[in-house]
N, C-alpha and C positions, 0 to 999 in steps of 0.2 A: 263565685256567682251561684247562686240559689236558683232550683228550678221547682217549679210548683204545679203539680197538678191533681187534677179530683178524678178518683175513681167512678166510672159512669156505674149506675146502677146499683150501686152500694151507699144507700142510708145508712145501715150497720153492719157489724164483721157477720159472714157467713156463721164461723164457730168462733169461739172465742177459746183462750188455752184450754180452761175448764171444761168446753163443751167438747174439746176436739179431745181430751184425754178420756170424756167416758162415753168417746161415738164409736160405729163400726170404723172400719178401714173405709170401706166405702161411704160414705158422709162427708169424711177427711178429702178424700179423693174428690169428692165432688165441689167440696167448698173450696179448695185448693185450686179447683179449675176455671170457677166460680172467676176465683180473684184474679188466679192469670188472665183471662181474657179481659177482665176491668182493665188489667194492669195494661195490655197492651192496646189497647184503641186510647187509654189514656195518651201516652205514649205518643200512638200516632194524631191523636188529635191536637195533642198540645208541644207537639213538635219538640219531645224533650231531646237533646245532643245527648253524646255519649261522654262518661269522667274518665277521664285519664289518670286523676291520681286519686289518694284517698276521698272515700267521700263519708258524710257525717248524712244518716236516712231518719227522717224524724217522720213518723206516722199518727195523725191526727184523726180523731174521733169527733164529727161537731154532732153531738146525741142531740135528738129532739125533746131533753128533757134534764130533770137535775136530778134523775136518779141516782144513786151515788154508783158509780162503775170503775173495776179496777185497772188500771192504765194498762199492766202488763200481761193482762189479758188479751192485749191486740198480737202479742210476738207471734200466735201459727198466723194470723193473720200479714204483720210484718216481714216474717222468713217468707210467704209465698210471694209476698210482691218480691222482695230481692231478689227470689231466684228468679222471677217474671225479667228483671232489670237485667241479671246475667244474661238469660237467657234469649232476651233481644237486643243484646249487646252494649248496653249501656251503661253496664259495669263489666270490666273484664274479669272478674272472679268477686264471691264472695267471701274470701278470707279476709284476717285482719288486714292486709295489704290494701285492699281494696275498698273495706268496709271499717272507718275507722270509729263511729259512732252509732249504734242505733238509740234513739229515744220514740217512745209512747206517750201518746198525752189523750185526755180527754177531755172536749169544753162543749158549750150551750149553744146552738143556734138551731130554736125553735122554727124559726121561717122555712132552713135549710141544713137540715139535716145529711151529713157527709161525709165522705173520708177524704183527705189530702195527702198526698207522701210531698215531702221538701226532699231536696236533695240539695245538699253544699259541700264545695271542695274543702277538705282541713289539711293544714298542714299537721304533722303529726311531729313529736319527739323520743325519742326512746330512753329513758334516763340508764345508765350505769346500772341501777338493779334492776333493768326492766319493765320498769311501769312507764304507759303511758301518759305524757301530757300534750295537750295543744299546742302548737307554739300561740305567743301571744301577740305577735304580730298580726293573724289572719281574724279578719274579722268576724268571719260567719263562723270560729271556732270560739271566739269571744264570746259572742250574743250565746250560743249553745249552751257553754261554759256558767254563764252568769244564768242563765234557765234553769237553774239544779238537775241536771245531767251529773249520774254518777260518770268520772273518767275511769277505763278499765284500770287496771293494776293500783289503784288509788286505794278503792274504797271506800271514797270521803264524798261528802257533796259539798261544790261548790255554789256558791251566791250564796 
């Protein structure tokens, strides 16, 4: 089951990786805090439930524009909602156990300019050498999967 909801108050990320690598500590801190409180009135407004098993956390950028922007530029952005998620219970830890997927994306919507975090449960597999795959049973690990989502231990892309 996918849960979906929009960060209040955030058009764009606070800092982005870039910006968060050549700000003070304090900047970091404040954008950090920035998102945590997005993260949590989202939360309580959109009445998301808490995962119990792995979850697959996809962070969406709808820019107001076609500027060209690099998707993995949202990850301080992306780490602060997850710990936001741990942190009000919604994920019981952000290790791999818990967190079997992050993806970034960025797309167009001039009208409504946004952030979205998804959240969907994946089954996960562990192969004999240790790398990661999806099982292929689960759907919302499918749909992920066929999105060009690198899977960890892979290092290939899929679709």
């Amino acid at each position: 089951m996918n849960q979906t909801f929009t960060l209040p108050g955030l058009t764009k990320p606070p800092l982005t990786s870039n910006e968060a690598r050549r700000s003070h500590w304090s900047k970091q801190a404040r954008a950090k805090r920035q998102v945590a409180w997005s993260t949590r009135a989202a939360i309580t407004q959109s009445s998301v439930q808490p995962v119990d098993s792995a979850a697959a956390i996809r962070v969406i950028w709808w820019a107001p524009d076609q500027r060209t922007r690099d998707p993995d530029g949202l990850a301080h952005l992306g780490k602060a909602v997850i710990d936001e998620l741990v942190a009000s219970g919604i994920l019981p830890g952000d290790s791999h156990r818990y967190v079997g997927e992050v993806a970034y994306r960025v797309r167009v919507d001039r009208a409504a300019p946004r952030i979205e975090v998804v959240i969907a449960s994946v089954s996960e597999h562990v192969d004999a050498d240790g790398s990661w795959t999806p099982e292929a049973s689960d759907s919302a690990s499918e749909a992920t999967s066929s999105a060009g989502i690198i899977t960890p231990g892979r290092g290939q892309q899929h679709g």
